[in-house]
N, C-alpha and C positions, 0 to 999 in steps of 0.2 A: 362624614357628609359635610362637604360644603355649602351654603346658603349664597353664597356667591354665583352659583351656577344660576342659568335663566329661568330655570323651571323644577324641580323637582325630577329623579329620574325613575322615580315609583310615588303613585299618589294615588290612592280611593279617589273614584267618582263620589260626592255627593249626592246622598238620595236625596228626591225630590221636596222630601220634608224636612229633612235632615236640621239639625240646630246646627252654630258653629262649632261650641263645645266637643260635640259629639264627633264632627267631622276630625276636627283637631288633633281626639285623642287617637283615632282612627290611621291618620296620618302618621304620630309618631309610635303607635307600635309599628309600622313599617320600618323604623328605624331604630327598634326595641330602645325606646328612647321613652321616660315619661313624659306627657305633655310640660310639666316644670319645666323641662332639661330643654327640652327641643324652641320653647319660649324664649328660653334665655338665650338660646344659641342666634336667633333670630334678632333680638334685641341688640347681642354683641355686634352682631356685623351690620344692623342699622346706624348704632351709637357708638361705634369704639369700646363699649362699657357693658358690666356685668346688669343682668333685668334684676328687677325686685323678685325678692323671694315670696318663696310662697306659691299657691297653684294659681292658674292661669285665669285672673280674674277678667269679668264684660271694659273695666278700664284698661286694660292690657290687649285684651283679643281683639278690641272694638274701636285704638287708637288708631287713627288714619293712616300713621304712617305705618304701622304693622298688617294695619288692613289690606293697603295696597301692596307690602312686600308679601302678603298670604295669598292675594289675586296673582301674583305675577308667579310665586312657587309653583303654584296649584293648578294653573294654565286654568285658571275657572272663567267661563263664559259670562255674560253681563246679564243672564237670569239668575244664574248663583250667587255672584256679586251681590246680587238686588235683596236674594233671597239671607245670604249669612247677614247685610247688613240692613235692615230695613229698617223704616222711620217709625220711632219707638212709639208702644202705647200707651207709657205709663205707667205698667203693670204689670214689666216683667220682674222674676224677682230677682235682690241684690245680687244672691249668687247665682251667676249664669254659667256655675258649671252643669255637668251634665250629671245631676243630683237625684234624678226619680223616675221613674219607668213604668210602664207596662208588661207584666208579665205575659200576658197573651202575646201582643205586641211584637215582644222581644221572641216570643214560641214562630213566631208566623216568619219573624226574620231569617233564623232557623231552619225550618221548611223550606222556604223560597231561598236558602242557599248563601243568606246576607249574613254578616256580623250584624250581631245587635246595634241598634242605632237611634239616638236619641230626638224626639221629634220636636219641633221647633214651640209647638204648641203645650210642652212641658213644661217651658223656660216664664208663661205667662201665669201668676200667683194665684189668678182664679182657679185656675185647674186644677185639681184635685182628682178628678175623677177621665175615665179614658172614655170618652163619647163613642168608640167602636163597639168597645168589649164592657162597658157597661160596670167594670169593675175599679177599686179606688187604688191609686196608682202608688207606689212604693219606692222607699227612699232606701237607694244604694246603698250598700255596705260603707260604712265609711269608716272603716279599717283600712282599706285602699285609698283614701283621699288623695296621696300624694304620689300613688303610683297610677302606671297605666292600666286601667281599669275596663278598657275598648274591648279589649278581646276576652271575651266570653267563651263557653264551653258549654255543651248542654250538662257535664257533670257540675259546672260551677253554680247553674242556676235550679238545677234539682238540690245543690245543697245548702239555700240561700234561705235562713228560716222566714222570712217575710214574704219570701218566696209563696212556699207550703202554705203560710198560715192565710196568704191572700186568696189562694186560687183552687187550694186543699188538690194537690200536686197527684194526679192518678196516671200519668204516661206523654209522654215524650212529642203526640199529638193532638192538637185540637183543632176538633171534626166542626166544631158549631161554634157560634157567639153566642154566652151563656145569657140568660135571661137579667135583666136588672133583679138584683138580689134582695134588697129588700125596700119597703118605702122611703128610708132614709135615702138611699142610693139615687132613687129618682127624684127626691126632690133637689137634692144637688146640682145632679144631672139639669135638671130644669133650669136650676138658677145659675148654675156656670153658664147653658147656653143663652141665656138671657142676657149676662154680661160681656159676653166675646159679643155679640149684636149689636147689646148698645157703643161697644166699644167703635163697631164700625159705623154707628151714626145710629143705628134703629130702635125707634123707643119702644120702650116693653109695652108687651098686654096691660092695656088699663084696668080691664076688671079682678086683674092677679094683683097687678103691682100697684093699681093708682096712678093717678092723672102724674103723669111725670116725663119730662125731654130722655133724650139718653145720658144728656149730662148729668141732669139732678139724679135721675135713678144712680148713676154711677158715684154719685159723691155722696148718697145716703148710705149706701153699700159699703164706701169705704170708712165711712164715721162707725157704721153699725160695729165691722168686722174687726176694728182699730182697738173699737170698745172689747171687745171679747176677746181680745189676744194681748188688752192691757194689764198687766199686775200694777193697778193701782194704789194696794197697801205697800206698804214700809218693808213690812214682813215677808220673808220668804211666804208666795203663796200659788193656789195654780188662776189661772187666769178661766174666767166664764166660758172661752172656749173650751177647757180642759177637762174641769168640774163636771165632768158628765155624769148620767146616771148609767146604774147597769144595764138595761134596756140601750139604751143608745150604745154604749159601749157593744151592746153583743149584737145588738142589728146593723152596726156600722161596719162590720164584717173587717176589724183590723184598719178604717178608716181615721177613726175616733176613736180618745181615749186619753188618760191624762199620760202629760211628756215626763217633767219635770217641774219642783218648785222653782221659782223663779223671783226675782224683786225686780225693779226696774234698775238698778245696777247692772243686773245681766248683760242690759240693752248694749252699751257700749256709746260712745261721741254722745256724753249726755244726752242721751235718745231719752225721753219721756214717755212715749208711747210705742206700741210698736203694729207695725201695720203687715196686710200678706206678706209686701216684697221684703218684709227683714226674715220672713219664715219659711226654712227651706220643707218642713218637714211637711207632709202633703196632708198627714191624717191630723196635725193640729190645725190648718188653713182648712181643711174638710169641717173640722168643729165650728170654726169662725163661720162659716158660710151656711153651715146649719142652720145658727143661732138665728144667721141674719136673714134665713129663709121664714122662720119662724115669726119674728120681728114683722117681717117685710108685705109677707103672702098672704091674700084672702084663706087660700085654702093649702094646710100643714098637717102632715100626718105628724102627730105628736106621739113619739114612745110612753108607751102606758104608763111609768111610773114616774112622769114626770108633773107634776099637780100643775094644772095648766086651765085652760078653757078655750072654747070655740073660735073665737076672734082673735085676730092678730092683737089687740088693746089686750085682751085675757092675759095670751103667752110674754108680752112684755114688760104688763106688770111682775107676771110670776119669775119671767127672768133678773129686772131690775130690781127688785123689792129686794132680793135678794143681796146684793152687790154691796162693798163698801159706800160709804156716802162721800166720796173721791170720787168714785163710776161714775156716780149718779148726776154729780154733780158739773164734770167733763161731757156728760152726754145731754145732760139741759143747754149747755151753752151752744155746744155742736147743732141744735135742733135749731137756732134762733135762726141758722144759714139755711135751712128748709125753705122749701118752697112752702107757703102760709097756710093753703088751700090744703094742699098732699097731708101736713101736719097734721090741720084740724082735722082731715077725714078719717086719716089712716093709725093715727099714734095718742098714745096717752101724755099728757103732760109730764116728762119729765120731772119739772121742778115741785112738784106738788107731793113726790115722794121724798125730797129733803129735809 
């Protein structure tokens, strides 16, 4: 296959939601090619020169000049254009491959006759949870990272244990949209949809969240979840998103639950902290968003075995009391950029547990 020619001479349409990733990989099993290969081939006949190794990262797919030689392959229209490349929010995460899914999702592609196909609202950190199917969304096999992973099989996804263990796997069709599964589910559910809104300008419910613009909501949300997916100690340890109890762990339905130890070494470029978009894995960003539901919300169904109390001030002390005095001490500072008012009303001092 030439790249030189004007157009591609087999190319998938993009579905309507479609990510780029996903489109991507779509296109090079057309040419039993992994997306790596078919990057690099594209690369060459841009620059004379071999691409970076490695899979096909958002710096790579999302470089203009690649962009445009992928518009003009792909013969894509100026709503697809619009749609592979839109004006960022912030908040999608570093890896913009096509890393987590919906298993119903991926059922219904199936049925209506599609290859599986990754939807662009995956790609944004908040998300954790699939707003159709009510269930929490699941990270690819990544024993495949480097190959083409696009093409799916209904055998491949009945034998995919994250699979089974997410959606407890009973036939081939699904008749209904399962009910939200447990209270933890919906309070995620609530508060992902809260933050894709404020994202597009609209400020949360006051009496949930507090007197807050969409901006402030969205930057206490990223202090809150930064905290909880930081390994503050030295020592290998799991980070407050991770630490969960069993109750959370088993009402999170495969959502939540500890990953790995960790130190901040892990992090990589002297990272210090680390935030959703350094985290691909869906059920530790699910943990972080718990927390910060918990943190955030008038009203929090709290798993029984967690010693907690009524009020969001209750559940924060119980969370932070807890925490290295590093946490504590990163999260007093964070608080001084609060709005003063939100502060006083909604949150415990901080610094007074140092």
């Amino acid at each position: 296959m030439s790249t030189n020619a004007y157009a591609w001479p087999v190319c998938p349409r993009p579905e309507t939601d479609e990510s780029l990733p996903s489109w991507f990989e779509r296109v090079s099993h057309e040419y039993t090619m992994s997306p790596v290969s078919l990057l690099g081939v594209i690369e060459r006949a841009e620059s004379g020169r071999a691409g970076t190794a490695g899979a096909p990262d958002a710096g790579r797919l999302l470089d203009r000049t690649i962009a445009d030689r992928l518009a003009v392959l792909g013969q894509l229209s100026g709503s697809e254009i619009n749609a592979f490349w839109p004006p960022s929010t912030g908040w999608e995460l570093h890896d913009h491959g096509f890393s987590v899914y919906c298993p119903y999702c991926c059922f219904n592609d199936f049925t209506h006759g599609r290859t599986p196909y990754g939807r662009r609202c995956w790609q944004q950190s908040w998300c954790t949870i699939c707003q159709v199917h009510s269930i929490a969304l699941v990270h690819r096999n990544q024993t495949h990272a480097s190959s083409n992973r696009s093409h799916w099989s209904h055998a491949k996804l009945k034998r995919d244990r994250a699979f089974l263990a997410s959606v407890r796997y009973r036939g081939l069709k699904v008749t209904h949209e399962p009910a939200v599964r447990s209270s933890m589910l919906s309070c995620l559910m609530h508060l992902e949809r809260t933050a894709a809104a404020a994202i597009s300008g609209s400020a949360p419910n006051q009496w949930i969240w507090g007197i807050l613009t969409a901006d402030e909501f969205l930057a206490v949300l990223t202090d809150v979840t930064t905290w909880s997916l930081t390994h503050f100690e030295s020592v290998r340890s799991w980070s407050a998103a991770e630490d969960l109890t069993p109750a959370e762990e088993q009402e999170g339905y495969g959502l939540v639950g500890r990953y790995r130890r960790m130190s901040t070494t892990d992090y990589g470029d002297h990272q210090m902290t680390r935030t959703l978009r350094d985290v691909v894995s869906p059920k530790v960003r699910g943990a972080a968003l718990w927390a910060a539901h918990a943190f955030m919300a008038t009203c929090h169904s709290a798993a029984s075995d967690r010693p907690s109390g009524p009020s969001a001030q209750d559940r924060q002390a119980a969370w932070i009391s807890r925490s290295p005095p590093a946490a504590r001490h990163w999260l007093a500072e964070r608080q001084e950029s609060w709005p003063s008012a939100h502060r006083r009303d909604r949150w415990i001092e901080v610094w007074k547990l140092l």
